[in-house]
N, CA, C and O of each residue as an XYZ file, in Angstrom:
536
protein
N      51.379     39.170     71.832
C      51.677     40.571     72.105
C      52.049     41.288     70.811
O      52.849     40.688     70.092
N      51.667     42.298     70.459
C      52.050     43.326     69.746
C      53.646     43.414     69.885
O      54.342     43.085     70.846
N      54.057     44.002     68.534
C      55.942     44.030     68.772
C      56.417     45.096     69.396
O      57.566     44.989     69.824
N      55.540     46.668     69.667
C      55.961     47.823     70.235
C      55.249     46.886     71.916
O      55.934     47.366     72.820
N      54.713     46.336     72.253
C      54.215     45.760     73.745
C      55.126     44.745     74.161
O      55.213     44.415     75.344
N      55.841     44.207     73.211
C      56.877     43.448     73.915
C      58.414     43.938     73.834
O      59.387     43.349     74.305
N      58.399     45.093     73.161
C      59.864     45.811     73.301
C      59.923     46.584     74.494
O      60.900     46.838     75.199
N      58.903     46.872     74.598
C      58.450     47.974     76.154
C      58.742     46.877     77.019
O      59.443     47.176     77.986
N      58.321     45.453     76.907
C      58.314     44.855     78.279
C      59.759     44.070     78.616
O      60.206     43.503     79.612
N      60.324     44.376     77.060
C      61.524     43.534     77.528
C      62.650     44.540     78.039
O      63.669     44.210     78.647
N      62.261     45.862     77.667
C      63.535     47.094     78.097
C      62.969     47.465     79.428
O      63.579     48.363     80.007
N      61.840     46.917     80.085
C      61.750     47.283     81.623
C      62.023     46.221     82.414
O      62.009     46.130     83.641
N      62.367     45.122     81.252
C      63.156     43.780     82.307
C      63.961     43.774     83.332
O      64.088     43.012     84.290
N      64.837     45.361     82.781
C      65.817     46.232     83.771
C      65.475     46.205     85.135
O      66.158     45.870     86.102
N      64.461     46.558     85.077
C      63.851     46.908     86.267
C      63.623     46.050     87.250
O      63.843     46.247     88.445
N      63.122     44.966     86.688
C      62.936     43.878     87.569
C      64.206     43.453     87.963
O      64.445     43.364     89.167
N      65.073     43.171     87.117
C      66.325     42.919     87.346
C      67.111     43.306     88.646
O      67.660     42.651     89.531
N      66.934     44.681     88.389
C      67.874     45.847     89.229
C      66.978     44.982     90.901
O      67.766     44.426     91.666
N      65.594     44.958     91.257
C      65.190     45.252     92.135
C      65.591     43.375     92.883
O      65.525     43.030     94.063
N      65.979     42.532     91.672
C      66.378     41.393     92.247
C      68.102     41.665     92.709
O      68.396     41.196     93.808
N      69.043     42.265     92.068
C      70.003     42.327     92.435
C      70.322     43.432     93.835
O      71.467     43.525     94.277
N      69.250     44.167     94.394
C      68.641     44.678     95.623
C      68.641     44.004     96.439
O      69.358     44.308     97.393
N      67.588     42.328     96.529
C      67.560     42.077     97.206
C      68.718     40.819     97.661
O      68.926     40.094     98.634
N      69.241     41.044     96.452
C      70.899     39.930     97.058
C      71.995     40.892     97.317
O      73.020     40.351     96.903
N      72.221     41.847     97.714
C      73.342     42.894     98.306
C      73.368     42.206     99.204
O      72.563     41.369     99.611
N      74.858     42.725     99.765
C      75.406     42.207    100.593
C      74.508     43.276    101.898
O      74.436     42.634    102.946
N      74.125     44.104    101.969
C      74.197     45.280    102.847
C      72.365     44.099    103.597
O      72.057     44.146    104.788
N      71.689     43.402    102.741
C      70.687     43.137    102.981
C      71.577     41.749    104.014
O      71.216     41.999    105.164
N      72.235     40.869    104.052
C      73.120     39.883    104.658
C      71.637     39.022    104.913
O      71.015     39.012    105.975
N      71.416     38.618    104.195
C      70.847     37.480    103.606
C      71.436     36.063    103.459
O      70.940     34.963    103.700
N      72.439     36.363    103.071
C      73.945     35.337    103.228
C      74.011     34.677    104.710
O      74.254     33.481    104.871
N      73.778     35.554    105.740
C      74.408     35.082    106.835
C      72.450     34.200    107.432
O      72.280     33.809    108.587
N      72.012     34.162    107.008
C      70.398     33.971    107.547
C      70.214     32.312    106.637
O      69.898     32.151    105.458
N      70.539     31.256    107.684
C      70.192     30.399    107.560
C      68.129     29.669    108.143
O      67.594     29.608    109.250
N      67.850     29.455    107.366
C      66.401     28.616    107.238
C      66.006     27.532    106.891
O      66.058     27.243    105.695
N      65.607     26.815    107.635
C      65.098     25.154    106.929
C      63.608     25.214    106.840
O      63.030     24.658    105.906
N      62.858     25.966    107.918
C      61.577     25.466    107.571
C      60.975     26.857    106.051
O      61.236     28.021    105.749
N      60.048     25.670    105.517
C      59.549     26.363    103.988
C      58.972     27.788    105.279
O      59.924     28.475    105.647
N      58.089     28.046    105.674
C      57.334     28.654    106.079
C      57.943     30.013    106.646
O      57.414     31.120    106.546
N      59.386     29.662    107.377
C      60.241     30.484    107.576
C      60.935     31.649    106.448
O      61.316     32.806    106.628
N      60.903     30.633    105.022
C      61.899     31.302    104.528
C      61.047     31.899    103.259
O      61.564     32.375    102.249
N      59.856     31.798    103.470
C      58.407     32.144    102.868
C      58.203     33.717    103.442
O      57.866     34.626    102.684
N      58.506     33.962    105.192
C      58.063     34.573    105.819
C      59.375     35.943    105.274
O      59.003     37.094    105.048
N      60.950     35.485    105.139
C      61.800     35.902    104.817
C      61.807     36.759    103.932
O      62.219     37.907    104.099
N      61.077     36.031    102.247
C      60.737     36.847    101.175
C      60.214     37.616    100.998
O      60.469     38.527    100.212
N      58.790     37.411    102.077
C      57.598     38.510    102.329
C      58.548     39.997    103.108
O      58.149     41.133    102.847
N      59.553     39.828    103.865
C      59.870     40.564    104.492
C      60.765     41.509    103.714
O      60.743     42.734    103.831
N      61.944     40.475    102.509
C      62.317     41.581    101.660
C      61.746     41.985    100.368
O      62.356     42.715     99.586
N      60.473     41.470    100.124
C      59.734     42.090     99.046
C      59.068     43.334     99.156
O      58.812     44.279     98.410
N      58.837     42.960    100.562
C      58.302     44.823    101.507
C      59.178     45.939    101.260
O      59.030     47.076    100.813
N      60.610     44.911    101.909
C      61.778     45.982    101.919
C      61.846     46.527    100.988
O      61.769     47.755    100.973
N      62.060     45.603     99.589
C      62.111     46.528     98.356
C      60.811     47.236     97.520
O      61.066     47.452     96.335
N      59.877     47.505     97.833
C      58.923     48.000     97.170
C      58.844     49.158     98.323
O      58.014     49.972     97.919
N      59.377     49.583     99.629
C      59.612     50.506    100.306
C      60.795     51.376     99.730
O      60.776     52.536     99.318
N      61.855     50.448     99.825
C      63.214     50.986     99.027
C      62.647     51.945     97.140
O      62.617     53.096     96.703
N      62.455     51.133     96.850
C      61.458     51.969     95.309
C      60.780     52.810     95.473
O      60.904     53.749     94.687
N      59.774     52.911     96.506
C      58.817     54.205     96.768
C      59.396     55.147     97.138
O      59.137     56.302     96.799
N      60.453     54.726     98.050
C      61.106     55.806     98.827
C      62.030     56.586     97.400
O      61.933     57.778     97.108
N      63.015     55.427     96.565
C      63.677     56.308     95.503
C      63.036     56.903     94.510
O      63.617     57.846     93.972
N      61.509     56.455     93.956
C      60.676     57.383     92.868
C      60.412     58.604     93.775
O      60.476     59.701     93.220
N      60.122     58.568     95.102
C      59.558     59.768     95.759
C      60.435     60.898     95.662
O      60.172     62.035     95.270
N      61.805     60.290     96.188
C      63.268     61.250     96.059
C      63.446     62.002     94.411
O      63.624     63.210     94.254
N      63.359     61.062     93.362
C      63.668     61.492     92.356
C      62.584     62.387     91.495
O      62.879     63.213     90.631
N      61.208     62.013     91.952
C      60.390     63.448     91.650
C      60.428     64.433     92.159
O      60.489     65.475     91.506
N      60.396     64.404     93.830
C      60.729     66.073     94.410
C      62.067     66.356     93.527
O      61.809     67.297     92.777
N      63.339     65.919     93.342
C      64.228     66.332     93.203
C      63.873     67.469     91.684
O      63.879     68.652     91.342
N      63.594     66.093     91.186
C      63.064     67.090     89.564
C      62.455     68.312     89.559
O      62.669     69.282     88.832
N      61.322     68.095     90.845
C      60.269     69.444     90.759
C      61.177     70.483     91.325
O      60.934     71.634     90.963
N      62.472     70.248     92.382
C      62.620     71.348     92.868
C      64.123     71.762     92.275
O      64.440     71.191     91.231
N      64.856     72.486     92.714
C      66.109     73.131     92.028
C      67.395     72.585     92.680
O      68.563     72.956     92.562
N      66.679     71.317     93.607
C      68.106     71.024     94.137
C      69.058     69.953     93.839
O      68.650     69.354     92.843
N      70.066     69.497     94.242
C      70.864     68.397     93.643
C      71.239     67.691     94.886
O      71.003     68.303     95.928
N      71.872     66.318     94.992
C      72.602     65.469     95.187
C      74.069     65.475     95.138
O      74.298     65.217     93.956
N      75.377     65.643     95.829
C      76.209     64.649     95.322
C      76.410     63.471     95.220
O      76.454     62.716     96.191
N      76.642     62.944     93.443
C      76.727     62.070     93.183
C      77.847     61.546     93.994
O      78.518     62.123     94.850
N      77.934     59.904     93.392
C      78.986     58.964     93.686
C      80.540     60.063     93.335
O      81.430     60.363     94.131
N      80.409     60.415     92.016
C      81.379     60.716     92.047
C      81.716     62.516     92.531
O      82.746     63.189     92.555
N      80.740     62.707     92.759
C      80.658     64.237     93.928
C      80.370     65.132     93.232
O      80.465     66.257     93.722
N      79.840     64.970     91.615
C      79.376     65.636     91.011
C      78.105     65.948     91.278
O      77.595     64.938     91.763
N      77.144     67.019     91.203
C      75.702     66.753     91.908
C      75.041     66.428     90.605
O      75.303     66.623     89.418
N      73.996     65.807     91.348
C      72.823     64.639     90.158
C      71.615     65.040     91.059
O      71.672     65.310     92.259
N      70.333     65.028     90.132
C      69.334     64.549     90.291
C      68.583     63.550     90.363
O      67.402     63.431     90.692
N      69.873     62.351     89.803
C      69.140     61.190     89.508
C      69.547     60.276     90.487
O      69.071     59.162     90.266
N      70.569     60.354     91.941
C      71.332     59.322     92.617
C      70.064     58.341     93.072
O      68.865     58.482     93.314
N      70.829     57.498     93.048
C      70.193     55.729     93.579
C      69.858     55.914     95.393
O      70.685     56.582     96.012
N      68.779     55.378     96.106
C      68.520     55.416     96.605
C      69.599     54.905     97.850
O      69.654     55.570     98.884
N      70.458     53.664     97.671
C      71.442     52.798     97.889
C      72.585     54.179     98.081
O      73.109     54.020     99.184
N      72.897     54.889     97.707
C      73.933     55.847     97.347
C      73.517     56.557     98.419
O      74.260     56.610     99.399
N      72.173     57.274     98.430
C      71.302     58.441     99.374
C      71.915     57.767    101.022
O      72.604     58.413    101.811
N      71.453     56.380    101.215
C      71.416     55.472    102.289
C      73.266     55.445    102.761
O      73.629     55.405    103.937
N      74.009     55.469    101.849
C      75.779     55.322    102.216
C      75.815     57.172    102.442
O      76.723     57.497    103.207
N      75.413     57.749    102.180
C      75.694     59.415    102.680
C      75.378     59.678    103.948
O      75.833     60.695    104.471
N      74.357     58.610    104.822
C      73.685     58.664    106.313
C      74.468     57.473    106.663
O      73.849     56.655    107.344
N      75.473     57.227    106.415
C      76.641     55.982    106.963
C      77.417     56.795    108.391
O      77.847     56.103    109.314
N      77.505     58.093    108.413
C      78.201     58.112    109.994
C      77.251     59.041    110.930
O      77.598     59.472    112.030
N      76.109     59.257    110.366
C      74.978     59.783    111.281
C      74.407     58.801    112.568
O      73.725     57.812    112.299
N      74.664     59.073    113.662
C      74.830     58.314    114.751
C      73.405     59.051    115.637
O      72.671     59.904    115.140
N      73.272     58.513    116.946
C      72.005     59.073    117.565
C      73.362     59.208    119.601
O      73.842     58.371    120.365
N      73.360     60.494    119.533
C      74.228     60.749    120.936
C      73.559     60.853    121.894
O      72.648     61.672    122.013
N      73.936     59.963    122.803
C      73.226     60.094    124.258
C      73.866     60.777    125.254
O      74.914     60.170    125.475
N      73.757     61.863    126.069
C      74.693     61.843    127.463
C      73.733     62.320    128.539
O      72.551     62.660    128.576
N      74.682     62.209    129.354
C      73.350     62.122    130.814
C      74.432     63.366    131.641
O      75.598     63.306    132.030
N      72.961     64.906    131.676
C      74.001     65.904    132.623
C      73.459     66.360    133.693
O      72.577     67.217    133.639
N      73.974     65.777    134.999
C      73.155     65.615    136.009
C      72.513     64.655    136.155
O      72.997     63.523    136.175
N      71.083     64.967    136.310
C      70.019     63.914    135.957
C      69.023     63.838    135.262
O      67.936     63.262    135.308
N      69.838     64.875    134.245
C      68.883     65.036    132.623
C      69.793     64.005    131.559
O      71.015     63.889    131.473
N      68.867     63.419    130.911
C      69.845     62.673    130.041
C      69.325     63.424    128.250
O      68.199     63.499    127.759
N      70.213     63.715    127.871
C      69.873     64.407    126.479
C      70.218     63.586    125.388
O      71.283     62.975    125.480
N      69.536     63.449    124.377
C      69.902     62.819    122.951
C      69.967     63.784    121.982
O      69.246     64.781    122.006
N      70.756     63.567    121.155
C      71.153     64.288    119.714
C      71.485     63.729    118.431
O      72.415     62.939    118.593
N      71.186     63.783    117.416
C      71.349     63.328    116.210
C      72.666     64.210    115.956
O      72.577     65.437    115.920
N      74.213     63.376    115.734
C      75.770     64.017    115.255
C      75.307     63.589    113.798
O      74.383     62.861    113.438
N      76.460     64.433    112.942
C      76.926     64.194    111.826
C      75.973     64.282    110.924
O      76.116     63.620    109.896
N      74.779     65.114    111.087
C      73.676     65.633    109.924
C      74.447     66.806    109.355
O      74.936     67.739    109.992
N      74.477     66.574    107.865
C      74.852     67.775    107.082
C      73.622     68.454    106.480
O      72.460     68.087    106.652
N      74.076     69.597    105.677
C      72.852     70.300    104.880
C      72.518     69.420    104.107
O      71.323     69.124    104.130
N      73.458     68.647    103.107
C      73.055     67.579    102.469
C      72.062     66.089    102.596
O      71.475     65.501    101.688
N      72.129     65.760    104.026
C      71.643     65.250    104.531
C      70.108     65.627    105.077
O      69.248     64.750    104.993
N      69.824     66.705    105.537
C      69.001     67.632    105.624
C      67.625     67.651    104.614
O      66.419     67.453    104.765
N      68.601     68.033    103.422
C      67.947     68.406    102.153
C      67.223     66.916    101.801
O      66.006     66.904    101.618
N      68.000     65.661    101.710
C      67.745     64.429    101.371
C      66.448     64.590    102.450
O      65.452     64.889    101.790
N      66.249     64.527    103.366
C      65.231     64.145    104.074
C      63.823     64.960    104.090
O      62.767     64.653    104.643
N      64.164     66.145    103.272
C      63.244     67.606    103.102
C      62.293     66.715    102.094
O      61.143     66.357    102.348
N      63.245     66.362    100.556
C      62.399     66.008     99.856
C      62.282     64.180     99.662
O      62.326     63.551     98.605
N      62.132     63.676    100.984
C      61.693     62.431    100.969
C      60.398     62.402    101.723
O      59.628     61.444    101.785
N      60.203     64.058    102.522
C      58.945     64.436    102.949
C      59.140     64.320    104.474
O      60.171     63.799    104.901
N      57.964     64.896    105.514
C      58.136     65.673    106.695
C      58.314     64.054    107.389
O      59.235     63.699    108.124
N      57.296     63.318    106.978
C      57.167     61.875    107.791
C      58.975     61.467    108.209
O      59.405     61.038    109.280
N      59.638     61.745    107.117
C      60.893     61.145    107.352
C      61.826     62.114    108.132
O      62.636     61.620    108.917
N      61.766     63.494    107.963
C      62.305     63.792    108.831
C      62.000     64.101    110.438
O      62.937     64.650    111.016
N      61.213     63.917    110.970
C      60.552     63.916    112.125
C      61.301     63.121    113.179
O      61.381     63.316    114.392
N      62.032     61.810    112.117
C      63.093     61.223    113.120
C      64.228     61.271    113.352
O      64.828     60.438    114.030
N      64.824     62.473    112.712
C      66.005     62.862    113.130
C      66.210     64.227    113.789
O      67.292     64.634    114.213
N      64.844     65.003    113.835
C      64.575     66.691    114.446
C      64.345     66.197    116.241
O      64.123     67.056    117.094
């Protein structure tokens, strides 16, 4: 390799990195998922290699609309960003619940606890995604 082709490949090592320490979060509970057969735990990997190359599409998608358009994020620390982690986006839809009640003998559902913020997150992750919370 060329020395500018392997400085490039070793400063996007990051990357790979980041998307392995993804798939050992605790939030994935991987921990608790015991497997003996190879084939099983073959089937396992396939399932969070999906997850995370969904998880990535979904955060490059977020972080280009964001760029193209004028809006922000609050960050972690409630400052607004353009750049928040997808993981971060996902803990802001932590008490968005789906309400059921039954009046009469209509039973109605509702999506509680959507903010504008929340809203907005789903505007520019595109219509597909919000369709399931309208």
């Amino acid at each position: 390799m060329k020395p500018d082709d392997l400085l490039k490949a070793y400063k996007n090592q990051s990357k790979a990195e980041r998307g392995f320490r993804f798939l050992k979060d605790m939030s994935f509970r991987v921990a608790e998922v015991y497997l003996k057969k190879k084939e099983r735990i073959e089937a396992l990997m396939v399932v969070m290699v999906v997850a995370l190359m969904i998880y990535n599409y979904a955060e490059q998608k977020l972080l280009q609309n964001l760029e193209k358009s004028d809006k922000t994020v609050p960050g972690q620390e409630r400052r607004p960003t353009k750049r928040p982690t997808m993981k971060w986006c996902f803990f802001l839809f932590t008490g968005v619940t789906e309400v059921f009640a039954k009046i009469g003998t209509e039973k109605i559902a509702q999506i509680a606890n959507m903010t504008d913020v929340l809203w907005d997150i789903l505007e520019l992750l595109g219509g597909e995604c919000k369709k399931y919370y309208v």
